[in-house]
C-alpha positions in Angstrom: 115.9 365.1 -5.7 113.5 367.7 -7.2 115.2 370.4 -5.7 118.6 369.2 -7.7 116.5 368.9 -10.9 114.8 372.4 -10.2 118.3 373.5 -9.6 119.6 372.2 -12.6 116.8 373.4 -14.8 117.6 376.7 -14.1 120.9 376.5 -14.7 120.1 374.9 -18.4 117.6 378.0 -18.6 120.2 380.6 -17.4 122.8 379.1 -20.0 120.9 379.1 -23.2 119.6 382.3 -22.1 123.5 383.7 -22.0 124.0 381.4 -25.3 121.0 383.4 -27.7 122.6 386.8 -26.4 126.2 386.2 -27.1 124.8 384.8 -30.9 123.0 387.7 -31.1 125.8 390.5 -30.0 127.7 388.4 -32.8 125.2 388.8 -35.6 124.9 391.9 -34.9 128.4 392.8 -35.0 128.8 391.0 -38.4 126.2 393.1 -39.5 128.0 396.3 -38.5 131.0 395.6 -40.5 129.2 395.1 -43.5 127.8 398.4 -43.4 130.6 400.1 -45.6 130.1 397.7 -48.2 133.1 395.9 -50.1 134.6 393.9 -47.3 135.5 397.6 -45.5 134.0 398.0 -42.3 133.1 401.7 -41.2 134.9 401.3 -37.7 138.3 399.4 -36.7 141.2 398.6 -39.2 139.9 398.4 -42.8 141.0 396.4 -45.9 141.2 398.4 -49.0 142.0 396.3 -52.3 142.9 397.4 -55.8 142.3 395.0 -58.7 144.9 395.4 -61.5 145.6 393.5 -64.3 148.3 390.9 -65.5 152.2 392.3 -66.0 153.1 393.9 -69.5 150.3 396.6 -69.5 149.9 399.8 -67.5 147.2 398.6 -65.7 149.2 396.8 -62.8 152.1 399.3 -62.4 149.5 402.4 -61.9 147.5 400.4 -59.3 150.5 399.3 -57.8 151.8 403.3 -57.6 148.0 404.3 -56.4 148.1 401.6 -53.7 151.5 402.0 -52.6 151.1 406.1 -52.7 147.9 405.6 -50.4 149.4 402.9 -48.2 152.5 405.4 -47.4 150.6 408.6 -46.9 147.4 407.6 -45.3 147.8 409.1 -42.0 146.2 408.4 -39.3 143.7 406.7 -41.3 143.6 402.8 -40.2 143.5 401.3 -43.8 145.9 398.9 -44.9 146.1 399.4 -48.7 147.3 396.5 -51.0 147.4 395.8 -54.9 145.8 392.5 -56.5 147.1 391.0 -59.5 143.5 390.3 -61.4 142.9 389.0 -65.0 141.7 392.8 -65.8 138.8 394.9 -66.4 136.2 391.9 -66.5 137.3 390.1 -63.6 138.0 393.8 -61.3 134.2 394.3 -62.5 133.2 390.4 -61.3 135.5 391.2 -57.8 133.8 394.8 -57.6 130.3 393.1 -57.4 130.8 390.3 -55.6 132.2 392.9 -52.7 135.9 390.5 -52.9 137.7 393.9 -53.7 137.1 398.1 -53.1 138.4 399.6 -56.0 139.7 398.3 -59.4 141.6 399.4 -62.6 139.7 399.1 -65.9 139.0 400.4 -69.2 136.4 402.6 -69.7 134.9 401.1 -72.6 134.0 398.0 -71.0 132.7 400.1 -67.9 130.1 401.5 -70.1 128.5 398.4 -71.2 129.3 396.5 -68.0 127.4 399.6 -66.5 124.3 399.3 -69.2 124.0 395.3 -68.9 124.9 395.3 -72.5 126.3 392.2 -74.1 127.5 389.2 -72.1 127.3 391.2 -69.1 123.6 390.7 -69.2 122.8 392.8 -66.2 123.8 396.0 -65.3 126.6 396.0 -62.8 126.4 398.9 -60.5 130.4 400.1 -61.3 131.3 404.1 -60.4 134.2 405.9 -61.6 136.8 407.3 -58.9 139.2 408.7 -61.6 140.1 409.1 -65.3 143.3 407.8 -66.2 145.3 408.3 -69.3 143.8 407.6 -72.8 143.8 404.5 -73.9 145.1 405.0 -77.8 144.7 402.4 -80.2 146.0 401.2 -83.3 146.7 398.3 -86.4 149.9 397.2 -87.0 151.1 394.7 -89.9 154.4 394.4 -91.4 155.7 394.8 -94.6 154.8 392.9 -97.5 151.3 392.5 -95.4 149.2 394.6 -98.3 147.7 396.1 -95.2 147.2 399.8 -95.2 143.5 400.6 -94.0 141.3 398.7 -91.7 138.8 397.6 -94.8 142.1 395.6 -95.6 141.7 393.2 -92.7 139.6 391.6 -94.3 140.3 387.7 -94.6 143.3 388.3 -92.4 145.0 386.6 -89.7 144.4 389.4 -86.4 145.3 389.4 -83.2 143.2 391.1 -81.2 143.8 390.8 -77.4 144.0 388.0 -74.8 141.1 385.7 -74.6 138.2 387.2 -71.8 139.8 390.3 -71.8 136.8 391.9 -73.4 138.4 393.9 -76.1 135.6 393.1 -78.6 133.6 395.8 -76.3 135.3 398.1 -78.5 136.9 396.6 -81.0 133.3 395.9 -82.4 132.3 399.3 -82.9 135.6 400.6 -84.4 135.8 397.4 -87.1 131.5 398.4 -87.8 132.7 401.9 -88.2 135.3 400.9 -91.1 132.5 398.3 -92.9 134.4 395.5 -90.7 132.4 392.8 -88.7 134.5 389.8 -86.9 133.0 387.4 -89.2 134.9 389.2 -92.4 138.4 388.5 -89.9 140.2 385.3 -91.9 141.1 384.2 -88.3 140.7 386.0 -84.8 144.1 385.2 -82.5 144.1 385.5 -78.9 147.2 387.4 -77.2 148.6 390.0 -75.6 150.4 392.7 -76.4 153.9 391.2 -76.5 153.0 387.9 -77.6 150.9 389.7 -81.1 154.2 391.6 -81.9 156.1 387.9 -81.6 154.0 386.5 -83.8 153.9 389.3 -86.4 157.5 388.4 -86.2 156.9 385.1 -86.6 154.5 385.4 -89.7 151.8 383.9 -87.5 149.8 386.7 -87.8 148.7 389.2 -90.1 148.3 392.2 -88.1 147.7 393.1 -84.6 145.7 395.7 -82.3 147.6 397.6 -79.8 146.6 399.9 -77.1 147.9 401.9 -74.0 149.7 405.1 -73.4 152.0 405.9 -76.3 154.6 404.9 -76.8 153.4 401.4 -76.5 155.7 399.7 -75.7 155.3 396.1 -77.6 155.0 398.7 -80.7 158.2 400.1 -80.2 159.8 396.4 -79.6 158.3 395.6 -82.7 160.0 398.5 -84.8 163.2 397.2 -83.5 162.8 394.0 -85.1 160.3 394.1 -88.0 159.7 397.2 -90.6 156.3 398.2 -89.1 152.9 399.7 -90.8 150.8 401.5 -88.9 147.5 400.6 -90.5 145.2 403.9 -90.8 141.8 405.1 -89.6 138.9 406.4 -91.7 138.8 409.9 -91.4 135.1 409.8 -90.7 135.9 406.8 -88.4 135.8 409.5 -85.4 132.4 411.2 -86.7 131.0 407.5 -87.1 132.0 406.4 -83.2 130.5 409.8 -81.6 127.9 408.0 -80.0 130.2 406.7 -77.7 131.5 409.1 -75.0 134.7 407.0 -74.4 135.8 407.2 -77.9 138.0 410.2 -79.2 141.0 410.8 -81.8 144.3 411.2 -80.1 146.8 412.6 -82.4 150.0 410.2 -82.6 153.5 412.3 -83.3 155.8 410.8 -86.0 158.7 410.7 -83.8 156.8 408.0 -81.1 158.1 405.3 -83.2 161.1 405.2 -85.8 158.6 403.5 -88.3 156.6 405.8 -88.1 157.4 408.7 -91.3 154.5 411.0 -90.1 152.3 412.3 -87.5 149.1 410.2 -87.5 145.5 410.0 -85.7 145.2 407.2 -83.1 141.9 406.4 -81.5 141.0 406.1 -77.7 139.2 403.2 -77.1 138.4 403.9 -73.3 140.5 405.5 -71.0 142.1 403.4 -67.9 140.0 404.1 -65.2 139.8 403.7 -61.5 136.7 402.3 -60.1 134.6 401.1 -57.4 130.9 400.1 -56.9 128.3 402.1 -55.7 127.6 400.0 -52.7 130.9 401.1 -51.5 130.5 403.6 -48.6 131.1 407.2 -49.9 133.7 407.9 -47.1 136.1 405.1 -48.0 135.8 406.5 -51.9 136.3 410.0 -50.7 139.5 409.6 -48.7 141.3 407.6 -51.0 140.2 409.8 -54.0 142.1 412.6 -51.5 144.9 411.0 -51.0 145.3 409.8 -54.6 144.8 413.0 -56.1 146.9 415.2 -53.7 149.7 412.7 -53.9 149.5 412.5 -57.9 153.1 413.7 -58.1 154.4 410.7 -56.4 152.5 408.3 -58.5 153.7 409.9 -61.2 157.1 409.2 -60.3 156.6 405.9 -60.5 154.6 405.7 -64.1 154.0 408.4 -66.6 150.5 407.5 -66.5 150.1 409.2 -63.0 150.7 412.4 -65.1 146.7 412.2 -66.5 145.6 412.8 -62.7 145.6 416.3 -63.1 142.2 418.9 -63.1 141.6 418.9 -66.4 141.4 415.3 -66.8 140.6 413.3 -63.8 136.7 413.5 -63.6 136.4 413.4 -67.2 133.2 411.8 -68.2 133.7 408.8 -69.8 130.3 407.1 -69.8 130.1 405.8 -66.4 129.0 407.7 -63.3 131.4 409.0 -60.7 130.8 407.6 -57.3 129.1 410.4 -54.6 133.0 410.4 -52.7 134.7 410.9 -55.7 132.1 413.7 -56.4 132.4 415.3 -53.1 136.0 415.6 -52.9 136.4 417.2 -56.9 133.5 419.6 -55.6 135.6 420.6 -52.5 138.9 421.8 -54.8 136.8 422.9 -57.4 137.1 420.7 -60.8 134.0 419.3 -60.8 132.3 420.1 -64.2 129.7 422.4 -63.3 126.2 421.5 -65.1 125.4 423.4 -68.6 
């Protein structure tokens, strides 16, 4: 009888023994494929997300083209390369963090303070640029009959001035401050996007409206079909005033981008679109896909204009936010990257 239990002891002994190990090999295997960093492991198949942004902006048919170029030409890279329909810069920041996605689209604006902790960000989130997109111009529109021709005139008005959470009033703040405007001096501030702000300028549910994006815009030039459209002017000094900012600049706007428009004008970038990752991503993932983004810019550009602004001159342009050490390495290796003063 003791002889069974000896037995039987061992057994027990020999089987918890094999048990630990196995648990072990496990954790440790877990532990590998966290390495990279943003749910991509550094060996076997790897996931490789883009964050967009809702339909009727740029942001989700340029991340669809960069993830779609990537997917098709990657090689013998074992990637599988998708798109995410996201809520937009704030929520690709949140995903970008939290590890749930590798890269995301994003204004550049709202990178800088995200990157700073400033505002309701309240901690710095460790964001890195991969690419600068196109500029992200904007302008005031009212209608006519509005009284509206300069910012100061908003005053007391009715404005639209993005989709709730999208974090416009990153920028919109500034640029209002720079013309003597705070959001407390707004008669009413309206949630909406782009297409819903021109329908209710139409509507005479709204005053006047903020739109941005590549020009033409294309909710502006809907608008001039329907409405006879204003294009409320900046302060000259407005520019000069917003310097301390690197992701403002004037972008001149030609008088034949919208038929309502009678002469050329100055628009304002308000932060480039942007693609970008987190630092904790590992710098090989960020370097091939900057490679394959950037030498198969032609085919994005195919499939939106914006594709057009990855080019030398403008792709690592400095924004506010620091360029993650792949993206870096690659731009060295061709040569673009700004040398230091």
């Amino acid at each position: 009888m003791s002889q069974r239990r000896e037995c039987f002891s061992n057994f027990s002994n020999c089987a918890i023994g094999i048990l630990a190990i196995s648990l072990l090999m496990l954790t440790g295997c877990e532990k590998k494929d966290d390495v990279a960093g943003g749910g991509a492991s550094n060996a076997g198949r790897q996931f490789i997300t883009i964050g967009t942004a809702p339909a009727g902006g740029a942001f989700a048919p340029v991340g669809n083209a960069i993830s779609s170029v990537v997917e098709a030409n990657k090689g013998e890279l074992d990637w599988v390369v998708t798109s995410q329909g996201t809520k937009g810069t704030q929520e690709n920041i949140r995903k970008l963090e939290s590890g749930d996605i590798e890269f995301g689209m994003a204004n550049a604006a709202i990178s800088y303070f995200a990157n700073r902790g400033d505002g309701a960000w309240g901690t710095p989130h460790a964001v890195r640029a991969v690419a600068t997109l196109a500029p992200n111009v904007g302008i005031f529109v009212t209608t006519e009959g509005s009284g509206i021709e300069k910012i100061s005139d908003l005053k007391g008005k009715r404005v639209v001035l993005g989709p709730a959470g999208a974090g416009f009033d990153y920028f919109l703040k500034p640029l209002l401050e720079a013309h003597g405007v705070s959001y407390d001096d707004l008669g009413d501030v309206i949630p909406g996007n782009y297409l819903s702000a021109a329908e209710m300028l139409s509507d005479g549910k709204a005053d006047a409206a903020f739109m941005g994006g590549a020009i033409p815009i294309p909710a502006v030039t809907q608008l001039c079909a329907s409405q006879d459209v204003v294009f409320v002017q900046l302060d000259k000094d407005a520019p000069e005033k917003l310097k301390a900012y690197p992701f403002y600049f004037p972008v001149p706007v030609k008088a034949d981008a919208y038929s309502d428009l009678s002469e050329d004008m100055v628009g304002l970038n308000v932060g480039n679109m942007h693609l970008i990752t987190h630092a904790k991503v590992d710098e090989n993932v960020v370097y091939q896909l900057t490679k394959l983004m950037y030498e198969n810019r032609a085919k994005i550009a195919e499939m939106h204009p914006a594709g057009k602004a990855l080019n030398p001159k403008n792709a690592t342009r400095d924004t506010g936010v620091p360029f993650h050490p792949g993206a870096i390495k690659f731009y060295k290796e061709i040569g673009i990257w700004p040398s230091a003063e």
